[in-house]
Phi, psi and omega in degrees: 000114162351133169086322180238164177002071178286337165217162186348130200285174215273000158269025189215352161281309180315312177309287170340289185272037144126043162081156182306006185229020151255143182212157189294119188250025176180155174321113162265173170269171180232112160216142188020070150080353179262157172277106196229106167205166187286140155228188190217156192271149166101317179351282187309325183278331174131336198251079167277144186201111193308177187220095163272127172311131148205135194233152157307144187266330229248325182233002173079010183264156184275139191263260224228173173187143207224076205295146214245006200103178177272141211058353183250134200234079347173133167250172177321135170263124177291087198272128174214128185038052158103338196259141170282107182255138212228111152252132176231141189245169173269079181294338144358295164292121179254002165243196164280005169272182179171195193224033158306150172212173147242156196248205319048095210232155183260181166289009170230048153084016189271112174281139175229335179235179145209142184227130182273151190283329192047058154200170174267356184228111183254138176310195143288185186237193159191157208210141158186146185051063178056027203234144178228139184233106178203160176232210217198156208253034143256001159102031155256185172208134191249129179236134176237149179272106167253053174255312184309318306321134168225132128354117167263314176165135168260144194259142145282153168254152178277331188229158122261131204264146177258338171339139179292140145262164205259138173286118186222104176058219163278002181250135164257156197226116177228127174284160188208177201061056179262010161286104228304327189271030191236144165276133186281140181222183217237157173222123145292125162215166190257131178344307213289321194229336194058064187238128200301111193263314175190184182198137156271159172237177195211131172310026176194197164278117143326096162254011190219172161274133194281196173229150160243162178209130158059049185046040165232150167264120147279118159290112089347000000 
């Protein structure tokens, strides 16, 4: 039926997934038929510490759960060739080392790869052509091979984004600028190398990942 409900209203998943002071800490994802995201623990007290998820999509019950450590915290989750691709930061951390990583999980809850980020803090990710993209909040940007998993090659960056960049062809696309007193702009860079192809500049703050539609980028 149009309109309702299909599984458990959002105070009664909070509960499921570890009392009222866990709470979801990202968009999930979908591959074969599981749901898959993070939520974190702790808050309140000061000692956080993540849970990765996979719940049936169809019925909302929980399949697995994948305590991720103390400090370690699960971001928007990625679904790509079946797979969960999971950046996770060290909230831990008050500088720029850490123990980030991004992780790789099957839909039944199997981790099969991890590649350390070596900073504490990771972006969302994007994928596309057998490829993975995300950056490190010491202002880099990483392209991973995820057949290997290998390193391909890292960009500097002028800023850093928690943001996903958006995959277009061979071109990437990243907002840059969250900061209130900095104007935000758009950074191109090419697939191949992470080598600066142009930048917009934009009357505001970057917030999202942009959309293309009909050869235009949108901005938020």
């Amino acid at each position: 039926e149009v309109g309702k409900l299909a599984w458990p209203a959002p105070a009664r998943l909070e509960a499921k997934f570890g009392g009222p002071r866990a709470r979801p800490a990202c968009i999930p994802a979908l591959a074969e038929g599981v749901a898959c995201f993070g939520a974190v623990h702790g808050v309140e007290s000061g000692a956080e510490s993540g849970t990765l998820f996979g719940i049936d999509a169809a019925g909302g019950e929980v399949l697995w759960r994948r305590p991720l450590g103390p400090g370690m915290v699960a971001h928007t989750v990625c679904a790509y060739a079946a797979k969960f691709l999971v950046p996770i930061s060290d909230v831990r951390q008050p500088d720029q080392a850490g123990n980030g990583k991004l992780a790789c999980y099957s839909p039944e809850g199997d981790r099969l790869w991890e590649v350390a980020a070596n900073n504490f803090h990771v972006s969302a990710v994007a994928a596309a052509d057998g490829r993975a993209y995300f950056c490190t909040a010491n202002r880099e940007l990483h392209c991973l091979d995820l057949e290997s998993p290998r390193e391909l090659w890292t960009a500097k960056l002028p800023q850093w984004t928690p943001n996903a960049p958006l995959i277009v062809g061979r071109r990437l696309y990243l907002p840059l600028g969250l900061h209130l007193n900095n104007d935000g702009f758009i950074l191109c860079l090419s697939t191949d190398d992470g080598g600066e192809l142009w930048q917009a500049p934009l009357k505001g703050i970057c917030q999202h990942t942009p959309v293309h539609a009909d050869g235009r980028i949108y901005v938020v």
